[in-house]
MARTORDO-893133 format. One record per residue: y negated, z negated, x negated of N, C-alpha, C in turn; residue in one letter. Coordinates in steps of 0.1 Angstrom, whole numbers, padded with zeros to 4 digits, always signed. Example, Ala and Ser with C-alpha at 12.3 -4.5 7.8 and 13.67 -1.06 7.14 Angstrom:
<recs>
+0057-0078-0132+0045-0078-0123+0033-0078-0132A+0022-0071-0128+0011-0071-0137+0000-0079-0129S
</recs>
This chain:
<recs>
+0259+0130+0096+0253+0117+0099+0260+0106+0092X+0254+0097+0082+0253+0086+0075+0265+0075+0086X+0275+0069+0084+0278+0056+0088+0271+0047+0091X+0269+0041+0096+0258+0025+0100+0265+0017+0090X+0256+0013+0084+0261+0002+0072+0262-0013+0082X+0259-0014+0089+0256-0029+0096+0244-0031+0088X+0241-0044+0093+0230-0056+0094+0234-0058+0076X+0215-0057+0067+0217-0056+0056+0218-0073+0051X+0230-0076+0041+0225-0089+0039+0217-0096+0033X+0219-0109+0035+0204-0115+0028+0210-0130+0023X+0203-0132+0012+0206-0150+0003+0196-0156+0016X+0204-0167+0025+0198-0181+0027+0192-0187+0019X+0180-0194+0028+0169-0201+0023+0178-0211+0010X+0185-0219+0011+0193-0227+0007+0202-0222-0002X+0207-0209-0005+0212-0205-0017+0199-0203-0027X+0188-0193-0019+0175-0190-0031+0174-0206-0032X+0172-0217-0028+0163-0228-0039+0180-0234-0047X+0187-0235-0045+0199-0234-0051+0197-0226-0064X+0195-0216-0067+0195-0208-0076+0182-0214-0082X+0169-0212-0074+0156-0219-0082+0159-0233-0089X+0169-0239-0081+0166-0252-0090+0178-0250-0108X+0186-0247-0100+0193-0240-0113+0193-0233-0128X+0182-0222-0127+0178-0219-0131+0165-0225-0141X+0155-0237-0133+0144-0241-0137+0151-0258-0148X+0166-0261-0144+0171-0270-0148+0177-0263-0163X+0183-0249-0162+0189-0245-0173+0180-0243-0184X+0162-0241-0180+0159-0237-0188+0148-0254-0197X+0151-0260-0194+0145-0278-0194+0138-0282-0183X+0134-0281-0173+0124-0282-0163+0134-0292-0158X+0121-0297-0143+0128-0300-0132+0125-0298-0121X+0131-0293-0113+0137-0285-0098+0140-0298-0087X+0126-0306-0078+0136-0312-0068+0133-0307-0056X+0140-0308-0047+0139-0306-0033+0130-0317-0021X+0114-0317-0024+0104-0326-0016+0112-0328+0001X+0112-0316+0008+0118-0315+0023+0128-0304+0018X+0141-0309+0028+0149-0298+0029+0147-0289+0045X+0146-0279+0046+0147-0274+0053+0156-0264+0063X+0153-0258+0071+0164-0247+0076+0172-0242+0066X+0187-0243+0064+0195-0238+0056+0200-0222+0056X+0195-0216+0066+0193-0206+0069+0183-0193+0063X+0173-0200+0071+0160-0189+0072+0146-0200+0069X+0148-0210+0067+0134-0219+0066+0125-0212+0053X+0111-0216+0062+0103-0205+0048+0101-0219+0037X+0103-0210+0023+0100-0219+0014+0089-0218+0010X+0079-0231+0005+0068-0235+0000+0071-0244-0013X+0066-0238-0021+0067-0243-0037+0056-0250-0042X+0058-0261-0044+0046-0267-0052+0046-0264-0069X+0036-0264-0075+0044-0263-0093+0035-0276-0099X+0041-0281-0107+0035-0292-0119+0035-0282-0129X+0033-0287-0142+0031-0293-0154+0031-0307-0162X+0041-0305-0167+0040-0325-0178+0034-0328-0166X+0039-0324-0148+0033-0341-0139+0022-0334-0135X+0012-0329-0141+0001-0326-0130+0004-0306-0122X-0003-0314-0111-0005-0306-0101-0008-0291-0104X-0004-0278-0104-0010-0269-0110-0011-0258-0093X-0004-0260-0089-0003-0248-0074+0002-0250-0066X-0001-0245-0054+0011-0245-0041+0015-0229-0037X+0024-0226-0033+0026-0212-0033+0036-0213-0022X+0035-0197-0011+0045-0197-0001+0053-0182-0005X+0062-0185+0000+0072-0178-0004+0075-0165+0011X+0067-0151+0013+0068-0144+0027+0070-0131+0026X+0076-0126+0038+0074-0108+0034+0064-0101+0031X+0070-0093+0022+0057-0080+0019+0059-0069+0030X+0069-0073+0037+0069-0057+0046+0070-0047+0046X+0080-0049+0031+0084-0037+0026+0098-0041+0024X+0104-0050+0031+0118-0054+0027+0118-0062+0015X+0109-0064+0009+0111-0073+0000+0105-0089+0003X+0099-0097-0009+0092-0108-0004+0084-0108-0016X+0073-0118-0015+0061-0119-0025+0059-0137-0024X+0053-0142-0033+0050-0158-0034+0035-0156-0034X+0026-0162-0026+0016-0161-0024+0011-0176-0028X-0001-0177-0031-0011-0191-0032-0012-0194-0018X-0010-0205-0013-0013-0212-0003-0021-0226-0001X-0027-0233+0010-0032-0243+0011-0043-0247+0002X-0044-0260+0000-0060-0264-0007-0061-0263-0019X-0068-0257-0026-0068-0257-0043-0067-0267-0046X-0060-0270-0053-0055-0278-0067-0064-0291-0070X-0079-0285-0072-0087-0293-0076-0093-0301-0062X-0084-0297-0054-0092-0310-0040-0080-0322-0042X-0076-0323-0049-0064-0332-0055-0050-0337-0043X-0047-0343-0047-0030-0345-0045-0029-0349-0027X-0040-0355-0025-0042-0363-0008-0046-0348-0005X-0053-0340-0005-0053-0326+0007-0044-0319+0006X-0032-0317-0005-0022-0309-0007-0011-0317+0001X-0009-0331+0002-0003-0337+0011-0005-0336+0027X-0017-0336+0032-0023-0336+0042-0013-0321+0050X-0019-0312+0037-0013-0300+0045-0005-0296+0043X+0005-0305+0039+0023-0303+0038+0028-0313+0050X+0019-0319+0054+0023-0330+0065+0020-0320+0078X+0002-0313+0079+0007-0303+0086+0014-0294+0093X+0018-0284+0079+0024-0276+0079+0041-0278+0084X+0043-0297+0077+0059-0299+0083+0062-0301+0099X+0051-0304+0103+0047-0303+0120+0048-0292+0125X+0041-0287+0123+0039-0273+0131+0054-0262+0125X+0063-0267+0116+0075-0260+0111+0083-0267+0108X+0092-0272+0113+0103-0288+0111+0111-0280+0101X+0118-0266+0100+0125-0257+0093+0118-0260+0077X+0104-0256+0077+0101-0253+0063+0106-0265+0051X+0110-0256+0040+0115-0266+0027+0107-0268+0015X+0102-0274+0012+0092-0278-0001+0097-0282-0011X+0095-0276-0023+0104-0280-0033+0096-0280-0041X+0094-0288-0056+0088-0292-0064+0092-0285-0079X+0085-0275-0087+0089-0274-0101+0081-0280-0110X+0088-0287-0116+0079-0292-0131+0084-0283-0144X+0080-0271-0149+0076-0262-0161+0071-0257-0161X+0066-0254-0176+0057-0246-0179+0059-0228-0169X+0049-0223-0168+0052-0210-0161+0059-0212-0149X+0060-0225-0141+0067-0225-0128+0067-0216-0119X+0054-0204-0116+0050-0194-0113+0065-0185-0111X+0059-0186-0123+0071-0176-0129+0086-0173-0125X+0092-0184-0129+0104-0188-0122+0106-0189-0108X+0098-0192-0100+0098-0194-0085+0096-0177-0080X+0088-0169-0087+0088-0152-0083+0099-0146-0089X+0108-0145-0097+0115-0144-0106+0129-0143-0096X+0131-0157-0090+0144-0158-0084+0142-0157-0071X+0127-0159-0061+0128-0156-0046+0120-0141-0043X+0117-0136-0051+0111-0124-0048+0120-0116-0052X
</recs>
């Protein structure tokens, strides 16, 4: 019979956007922190720019396979900036924890799956 390894560890909410912003700053972007949240466990929600405009909102949740996935969340893009507000006002109600963080570069996508997935 195998040892019990203990309780497997895990990066706090707050080291992953730590690293996200890091990362999105090393490469010319910019990485800010909209709400901070639970420094713990708060779920993260990523918005992404482009040169300034709006390109996605994405949530950051288990796949249930021990890993995590960044999914599309909330109102598309093209209901513009007041419904993506609305439902970050929401969403910060009904979750005082959750942290919203903002990337401005190209492939923000990318980078935001990259380092929380």
């Amino acid at each position: 019979m195998a040892p019990d390894a203990g309780p497997t560890a895990r990066l706090t909410s707050a080291m992953l956007v730590g690293a996200l912003r890091r990362r999105v700053a090393a490469a010319g972007g910019f990485a800010t922190v909209i709400v901070k949240g639970d420094e713990i466990s708060g779920v993260i929600l990523i918005q992404t720019l482009e040169k300034g405009e709006l390109s996605g909102l994405f949530e950051r949740v288990s796949n249930f396979a021990g890993g995590h996935a960044l999914l599309r969340c909330g109102p598309d893009v093209g209901e513009g900036v007041q419904a993506i507000d609305a439902y970050l006002a929401r969403r910060r109600r009904s979750d005082p924890d959750l942290w919203v963080v903002e990337l401005d570069i190209p492939q923000a996508e990318r980078f935001a799956v990259e380092t929380l997935c």
